[in-house]
C-alpha positions as a Markdown table, in Angstrom:
| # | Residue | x | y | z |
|---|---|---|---|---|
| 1 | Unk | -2.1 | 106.9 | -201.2 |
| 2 | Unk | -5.7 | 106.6 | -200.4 |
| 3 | Unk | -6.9 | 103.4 | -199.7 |
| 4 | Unk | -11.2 | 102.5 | -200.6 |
| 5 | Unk | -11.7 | 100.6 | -197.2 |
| 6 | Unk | -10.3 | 99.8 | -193.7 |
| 7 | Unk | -8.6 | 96.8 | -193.5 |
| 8 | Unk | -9.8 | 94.4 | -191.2 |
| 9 | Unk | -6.6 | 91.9 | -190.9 |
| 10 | Unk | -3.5 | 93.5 | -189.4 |
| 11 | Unk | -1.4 | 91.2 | -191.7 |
| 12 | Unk | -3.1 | 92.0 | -194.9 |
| 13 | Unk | -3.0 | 95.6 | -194.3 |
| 14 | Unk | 0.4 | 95.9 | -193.1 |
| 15 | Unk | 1.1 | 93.7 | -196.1 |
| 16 | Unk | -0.7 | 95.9 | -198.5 |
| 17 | Unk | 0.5 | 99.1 | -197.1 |
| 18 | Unk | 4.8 | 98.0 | -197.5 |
| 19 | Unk | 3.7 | 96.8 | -201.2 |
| 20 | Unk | 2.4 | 100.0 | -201.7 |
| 21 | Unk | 5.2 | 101.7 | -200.3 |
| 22 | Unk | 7.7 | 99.4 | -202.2 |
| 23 | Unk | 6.1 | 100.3 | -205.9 |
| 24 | Unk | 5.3 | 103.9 | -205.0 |
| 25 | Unk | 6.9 | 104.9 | -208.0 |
| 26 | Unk | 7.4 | 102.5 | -211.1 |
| 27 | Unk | 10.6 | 102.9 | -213.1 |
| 28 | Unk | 10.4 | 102.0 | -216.7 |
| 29 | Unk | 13.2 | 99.6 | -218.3 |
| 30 | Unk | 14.5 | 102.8 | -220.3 |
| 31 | Unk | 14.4 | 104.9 | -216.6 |
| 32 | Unk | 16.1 | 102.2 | -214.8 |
| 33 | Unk | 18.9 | 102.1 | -217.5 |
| 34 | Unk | 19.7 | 105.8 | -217.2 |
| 35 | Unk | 19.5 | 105.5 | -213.4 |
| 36 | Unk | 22.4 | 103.0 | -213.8 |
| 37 | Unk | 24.7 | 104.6 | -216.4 |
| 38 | Unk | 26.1 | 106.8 | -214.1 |
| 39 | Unk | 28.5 | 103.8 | -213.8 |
| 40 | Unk | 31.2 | 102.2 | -215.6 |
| 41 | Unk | 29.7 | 99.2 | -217.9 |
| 42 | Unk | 30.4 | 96.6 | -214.3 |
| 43 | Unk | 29.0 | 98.8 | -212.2 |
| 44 | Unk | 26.1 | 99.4 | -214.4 |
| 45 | Unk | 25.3 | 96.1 | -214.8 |
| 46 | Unk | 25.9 | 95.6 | -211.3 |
| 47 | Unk | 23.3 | 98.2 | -210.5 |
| 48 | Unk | 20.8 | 96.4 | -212.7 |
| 49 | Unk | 21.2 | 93.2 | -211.7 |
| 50 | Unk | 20.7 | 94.7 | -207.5 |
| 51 | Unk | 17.4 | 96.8 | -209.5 |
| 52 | Unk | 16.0 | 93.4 | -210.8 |
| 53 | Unk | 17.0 | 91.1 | -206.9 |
| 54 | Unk | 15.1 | 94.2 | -205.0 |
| 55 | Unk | 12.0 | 94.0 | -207.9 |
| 56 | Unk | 12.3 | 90.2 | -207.2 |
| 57 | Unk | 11.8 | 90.7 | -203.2 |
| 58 | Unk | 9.3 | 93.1 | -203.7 |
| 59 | Unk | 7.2 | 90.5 | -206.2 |
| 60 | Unk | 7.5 | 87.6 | -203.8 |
| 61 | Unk | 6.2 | 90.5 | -201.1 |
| 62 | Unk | 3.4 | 91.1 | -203.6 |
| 63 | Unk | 2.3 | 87.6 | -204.2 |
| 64 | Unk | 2.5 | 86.8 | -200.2 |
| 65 | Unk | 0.1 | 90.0 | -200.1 |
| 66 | Unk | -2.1 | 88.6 | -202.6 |
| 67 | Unk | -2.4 | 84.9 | -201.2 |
| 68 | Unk | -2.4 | 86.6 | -197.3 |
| 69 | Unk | -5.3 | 88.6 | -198.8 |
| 70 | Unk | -7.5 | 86.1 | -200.2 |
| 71 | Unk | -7.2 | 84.2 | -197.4 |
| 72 | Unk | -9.0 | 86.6 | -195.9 |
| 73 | Unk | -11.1 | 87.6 | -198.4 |
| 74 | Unk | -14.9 | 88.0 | -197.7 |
| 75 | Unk | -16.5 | 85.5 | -200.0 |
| 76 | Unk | -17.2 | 81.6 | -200.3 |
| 77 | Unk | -14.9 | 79.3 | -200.1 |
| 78 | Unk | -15.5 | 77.7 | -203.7 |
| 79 | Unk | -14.3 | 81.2 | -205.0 |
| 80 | Unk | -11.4 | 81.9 | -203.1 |
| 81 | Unk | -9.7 | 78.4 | -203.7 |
| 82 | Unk | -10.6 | 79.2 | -207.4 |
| 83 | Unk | -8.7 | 82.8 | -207.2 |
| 84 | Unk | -6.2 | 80.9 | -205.4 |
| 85 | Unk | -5.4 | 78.6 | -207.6 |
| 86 | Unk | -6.1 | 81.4 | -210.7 |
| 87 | Unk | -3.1 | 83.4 | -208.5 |
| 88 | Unk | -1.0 | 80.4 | -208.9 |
| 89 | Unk | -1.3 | 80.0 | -212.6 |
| 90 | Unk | -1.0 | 83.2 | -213.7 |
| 91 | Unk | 2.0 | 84.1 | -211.5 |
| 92 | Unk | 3.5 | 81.1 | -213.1 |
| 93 | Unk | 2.6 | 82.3 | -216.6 |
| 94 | Unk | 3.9 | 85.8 | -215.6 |
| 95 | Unk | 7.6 | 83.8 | -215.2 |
| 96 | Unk | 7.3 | 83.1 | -218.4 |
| 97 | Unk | 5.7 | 86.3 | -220.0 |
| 98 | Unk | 8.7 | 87.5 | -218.8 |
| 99 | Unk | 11.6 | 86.0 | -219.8 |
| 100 | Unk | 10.2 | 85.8 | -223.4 |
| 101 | Unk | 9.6 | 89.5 | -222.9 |
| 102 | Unk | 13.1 | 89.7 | -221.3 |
| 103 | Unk | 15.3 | 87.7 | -223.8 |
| 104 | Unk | 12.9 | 90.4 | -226.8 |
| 105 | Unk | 14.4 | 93.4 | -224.7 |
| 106 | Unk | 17.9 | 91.7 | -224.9 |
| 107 | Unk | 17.7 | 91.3 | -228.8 |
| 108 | Unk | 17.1 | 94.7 | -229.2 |
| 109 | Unk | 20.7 | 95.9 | -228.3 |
| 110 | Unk | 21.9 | 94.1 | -231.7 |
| 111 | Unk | 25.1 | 94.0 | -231.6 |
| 112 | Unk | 26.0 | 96.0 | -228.4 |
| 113 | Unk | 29.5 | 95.3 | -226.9 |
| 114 | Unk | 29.8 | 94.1 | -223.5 |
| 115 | Unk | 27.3 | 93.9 | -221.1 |
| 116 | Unk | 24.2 | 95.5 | -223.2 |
| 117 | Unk | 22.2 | 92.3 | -223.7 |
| 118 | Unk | 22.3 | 91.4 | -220.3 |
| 119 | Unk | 21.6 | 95.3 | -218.9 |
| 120 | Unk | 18.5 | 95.2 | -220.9 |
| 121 | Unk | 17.6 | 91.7 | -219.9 |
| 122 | Unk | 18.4 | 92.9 | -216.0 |
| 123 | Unk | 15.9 | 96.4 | -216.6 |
| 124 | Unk | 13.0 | 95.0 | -218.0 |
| 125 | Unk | 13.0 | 91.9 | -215.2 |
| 126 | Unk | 13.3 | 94.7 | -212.7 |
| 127 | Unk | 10.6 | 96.7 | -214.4 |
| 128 | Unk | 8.1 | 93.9 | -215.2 |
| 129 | Unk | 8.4 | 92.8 | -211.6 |
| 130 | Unk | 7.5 | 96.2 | -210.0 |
| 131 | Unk | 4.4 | 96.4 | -212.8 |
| 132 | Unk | 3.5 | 92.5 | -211.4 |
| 133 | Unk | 3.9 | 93.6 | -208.2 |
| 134 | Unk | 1.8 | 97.1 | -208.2 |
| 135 | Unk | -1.0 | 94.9 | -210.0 |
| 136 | Unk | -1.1 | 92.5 | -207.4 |
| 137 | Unk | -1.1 | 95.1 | -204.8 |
| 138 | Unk | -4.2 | 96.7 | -206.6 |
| 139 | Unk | -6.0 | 93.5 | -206.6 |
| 140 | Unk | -5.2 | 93.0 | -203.0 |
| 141 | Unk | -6.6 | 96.8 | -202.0 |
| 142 | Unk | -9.9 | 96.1 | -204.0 |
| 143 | Unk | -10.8 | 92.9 | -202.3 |
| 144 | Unk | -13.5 | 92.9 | -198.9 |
| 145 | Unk | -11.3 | 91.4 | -196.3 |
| 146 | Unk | -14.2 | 89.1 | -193.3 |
């Protein structure tokens, strides 16, 4: 992965560079549900629900990056706290984005026996979170650390 600039902050780098590490490659809903059905219905809803708690770490990784990074970030004050608080609100609103989008996903296995509503639930909240957390880690990389 290249990177556009040296990083000036050890902790923002190191930060950046596991994040990009960590969403390296981004598995779609329908990818992480064929990863998974090598299992029996438990065991493949068991998969997805470890898929979307490691997506999970890996977002709260991303967000730390992103706050750690504007912290450091090469510009005045008055915009930083705005992009802080901007980071804030929209990480809130992605909650939200996702679980509408989540609970949509669900609906879509009609009237699937078993565990299919919540396997699709569990794929799309593990990929959304890697998507969050691979745009977080772009914005991170673009910023001029002081």
């Amino acid at each position: 992965m290249q990177y556009k600039r040296i990083c000036s902050g050890l902790a923002a780098c190191l930060s950046i560079m596991v994040l990009a590490a960590s969403t390296a490659s981004v598995a779609s809903e329908h990818d992480l549900r064929e990863e998974c059905s090598a299992f029996s219905q438990t065991g493949m809803r068991d998969c997805l629900a470890e898929k979307a708690e490691s997506s999970q770490t890996a977002l709260g990784q991303a967000e730390e990056a992103m706050a750690d990074a504007l912290s450091e970030w090469d510009e005045d004050s008055r915009y930083v706290n705005e992009a802080k608080a901007k980071l804030v609100t929209s990480n809130r609103k992605f909650l939200e984005y996702r679980e509408t989008q989540c609970e949509f996903s669900a609906a879509l296995s009609g009237g699937g026996a078993g565990n299919a509503h919540d396997s699709r639930r569990l794929a799309c909240v593990a990929d959304l979170n890697k998507r969050r957390a691979e745009q977080l880690r772009n914005a991170a990389s673009d910023l001029p650390l002081k």
